[in-house]
N, C-alpha and C positions, 0 to 999 in steps of 0.2 A: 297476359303472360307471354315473354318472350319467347319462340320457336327455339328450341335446341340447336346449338351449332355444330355443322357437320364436316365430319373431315372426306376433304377434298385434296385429290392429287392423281397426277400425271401415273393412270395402272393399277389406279384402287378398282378393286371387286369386292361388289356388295350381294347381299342378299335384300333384297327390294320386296316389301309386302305393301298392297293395299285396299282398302274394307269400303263396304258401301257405308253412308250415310245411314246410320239407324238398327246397322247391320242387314239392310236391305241386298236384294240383289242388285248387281251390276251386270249379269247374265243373264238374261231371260230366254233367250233361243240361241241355237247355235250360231245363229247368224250375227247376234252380236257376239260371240269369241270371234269368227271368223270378223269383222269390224275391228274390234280390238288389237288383234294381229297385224291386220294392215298398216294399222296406225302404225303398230311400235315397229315393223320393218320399214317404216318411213323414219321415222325418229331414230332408228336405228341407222339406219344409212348416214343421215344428219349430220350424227354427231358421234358417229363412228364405234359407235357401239358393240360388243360380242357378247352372245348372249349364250351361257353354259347352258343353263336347263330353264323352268317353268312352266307352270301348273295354274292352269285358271278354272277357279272353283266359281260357286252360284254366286257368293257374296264379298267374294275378294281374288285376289292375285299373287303368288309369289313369281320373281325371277331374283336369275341369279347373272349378274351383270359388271363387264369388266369394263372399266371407263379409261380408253389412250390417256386423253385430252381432260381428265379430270374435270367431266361439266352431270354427272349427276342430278345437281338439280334443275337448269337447264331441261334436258333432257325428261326428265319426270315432270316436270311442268306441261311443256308439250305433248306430252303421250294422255296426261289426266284430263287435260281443257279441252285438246280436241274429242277426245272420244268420250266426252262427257256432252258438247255439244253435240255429236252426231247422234245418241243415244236419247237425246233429250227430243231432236225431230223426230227420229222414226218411233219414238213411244209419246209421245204430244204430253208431254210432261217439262216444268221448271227447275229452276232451282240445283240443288250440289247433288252429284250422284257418289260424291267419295268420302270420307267420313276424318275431314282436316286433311293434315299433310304424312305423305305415302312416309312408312318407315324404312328406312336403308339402314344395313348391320355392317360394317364391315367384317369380310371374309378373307383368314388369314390361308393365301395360296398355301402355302408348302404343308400347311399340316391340319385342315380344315374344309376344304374346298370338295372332296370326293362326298365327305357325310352329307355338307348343307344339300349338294346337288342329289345326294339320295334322299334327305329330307323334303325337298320338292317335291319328285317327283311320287312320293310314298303319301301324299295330303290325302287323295283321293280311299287310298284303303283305308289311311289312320279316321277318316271323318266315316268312315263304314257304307260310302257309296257304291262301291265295286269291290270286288276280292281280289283282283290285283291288278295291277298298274295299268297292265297293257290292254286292260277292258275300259281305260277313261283315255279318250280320244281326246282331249285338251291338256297333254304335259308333255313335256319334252321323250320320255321316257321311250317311246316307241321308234321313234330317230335316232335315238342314240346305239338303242340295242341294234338296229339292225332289223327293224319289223316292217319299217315304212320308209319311204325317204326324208330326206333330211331337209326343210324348210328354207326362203331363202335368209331367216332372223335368225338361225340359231346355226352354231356353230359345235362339232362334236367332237373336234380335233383334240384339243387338249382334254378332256372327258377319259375318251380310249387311250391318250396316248399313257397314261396310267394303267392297261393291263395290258402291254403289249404292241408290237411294230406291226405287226399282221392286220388287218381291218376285221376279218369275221369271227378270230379266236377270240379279240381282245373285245367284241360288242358281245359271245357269248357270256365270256368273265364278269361285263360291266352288265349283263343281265343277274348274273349268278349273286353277284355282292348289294344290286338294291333288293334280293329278298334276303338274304344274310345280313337281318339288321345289326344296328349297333344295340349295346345295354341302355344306351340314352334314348333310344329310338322307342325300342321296346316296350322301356316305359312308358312312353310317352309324354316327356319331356320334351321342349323347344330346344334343338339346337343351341348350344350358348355355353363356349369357353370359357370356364368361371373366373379364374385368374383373370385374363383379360378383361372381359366388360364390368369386375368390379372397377376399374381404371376407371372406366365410361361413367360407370353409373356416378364414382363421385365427381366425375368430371364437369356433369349434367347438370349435378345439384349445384355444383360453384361458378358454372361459365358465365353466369349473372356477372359476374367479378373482372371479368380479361372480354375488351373490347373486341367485337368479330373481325372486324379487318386486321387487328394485330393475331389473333389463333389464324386466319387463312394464312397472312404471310408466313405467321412460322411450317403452318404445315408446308407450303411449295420450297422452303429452304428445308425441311425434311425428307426431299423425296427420296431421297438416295438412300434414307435410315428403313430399319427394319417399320410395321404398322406400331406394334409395339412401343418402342422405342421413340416414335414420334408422339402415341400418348403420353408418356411417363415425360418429355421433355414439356409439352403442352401443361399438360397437370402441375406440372413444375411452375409454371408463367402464372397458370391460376393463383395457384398459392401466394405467391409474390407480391401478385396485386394484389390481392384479399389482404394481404399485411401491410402494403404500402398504403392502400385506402383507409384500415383499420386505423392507424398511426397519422395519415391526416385528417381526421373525422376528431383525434385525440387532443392534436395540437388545436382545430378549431373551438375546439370546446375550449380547452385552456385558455388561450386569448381571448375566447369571448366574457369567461368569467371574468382575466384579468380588467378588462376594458368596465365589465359594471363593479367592478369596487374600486376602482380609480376613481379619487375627488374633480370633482367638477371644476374648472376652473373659473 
């Protein structure tokens, strides 16, 4: 089955999750988070990455990741291979440690972006590890409030600059509001703006239909459009083909009948 195609572009920010193989761990001692990290402030350097928040649990990983340069998967490739190999020496073990390919959500900045990074950093209480945040020493969460310092992979600038210009006011506020959950949160619900990734989801099922090089180039001639608005234009192309294929699939059929009742000559 063909991999899903993903949109890519020059300032997308995703929400990046990924699970061990089997649902196993991919943590086994702190020493591999502290591995893991190294890695991705390498990969992050790289390929110029900013890294909002993130939470690395026993058997998987969220981050939440803005890409300049539009290289995603790039970027995720090298973060899963090498730290899949190093993990694979220092535990004497073969084979995949990640469970297929990492999932990336796009994250709509202007009115999306504070919940997902609360949703991050809140994995550790929601999975009922700790009671609250700042007792799980592998999430972004303790950096940002102003507990501990600030790492050199993660960036907490645009984070705070959501509750203010002051640096200590606005880390006590961005404490205040990850225990002020949302109604979605609460529930316990995934993150996930319904309007929007119904777009995705039928997007998913039809990209079989619109060749990958033609949905990348329309996405980088999108960059300038809203996330939105680059889906609904995409989805648009699907459809197009899925009818122009439809309709020659139609005509072949016709002329092949017409050719076996034609007399022989």
């Amino acid at each position: 089955m063909a991999r899903p195609l993903r949109i890519k572009y020059d300032g997308a920010m995703y929400h990046v999750t990924s699970r061990g193989n089997e649902r196993k761990a991919i943590f086994r001692y702190d020493a591999d988070r502290e591995l893991f990290l190294a890695t991705f402030f390498q990969v992050s350097e790289r390929f110029d990455w900013l890294c909002h928040a993130y939470c690395l649990m026993d058997n998987h990983y969220h981050l939440v990741i803005e890409t300049p340069d539009g290289n995603l998967s790039k970027g995720m490739r090298q973060i899963n291979g090498v730290y899949t190999q190093a993990f694979n020496r220092r535990h004497h073990r073969v084979g995949h440690l990640f469970q297929g390919w990492f999932k990336g959500i796009l994250v709509q900045k202007e009115s999306h972006f504070l919940e997902v990074c609360r949703y991050v950093v809140l994995n550790p209480v929601k999975a009922k590890v700790v009671e609250h945040p700042r007792k799980w020493a592998w999430t972004s969460y303790r950096a940002t409030g102003g507990l501990t310092s600030v790492p050199r992979y993660l960036t907490v600038r645009e984070v705070l600059r959501h509750f203010g210009q002051r640096r200590g006011p606005a880390q006590e506020k961005y404490r205040n509001y990850v225990m002020r959950e949302s109604p979605a949160l609460a529930s316990g619900r995934t993150w996930r703006p319904r309007a929007f990734w119904d777009w995705k989801d039928s997007l998913t099922r039809s990209a079989g239909m619109c060749p990958a090089s033609e949905g990348i180039e329309r996405y980088q001639r999108g960059k300038g459009l809203s996330v939105a608005r680059v889906w609904i234009s995409y989805f648009e192309s699907v459809k197009k083909n899925r009818h122009a294929n439809e309709q020659s699939g139609t005509r072949s059929i016709n002329t092949a009948t017409a050719r076996s009742k034609s007399p022989a000559i």
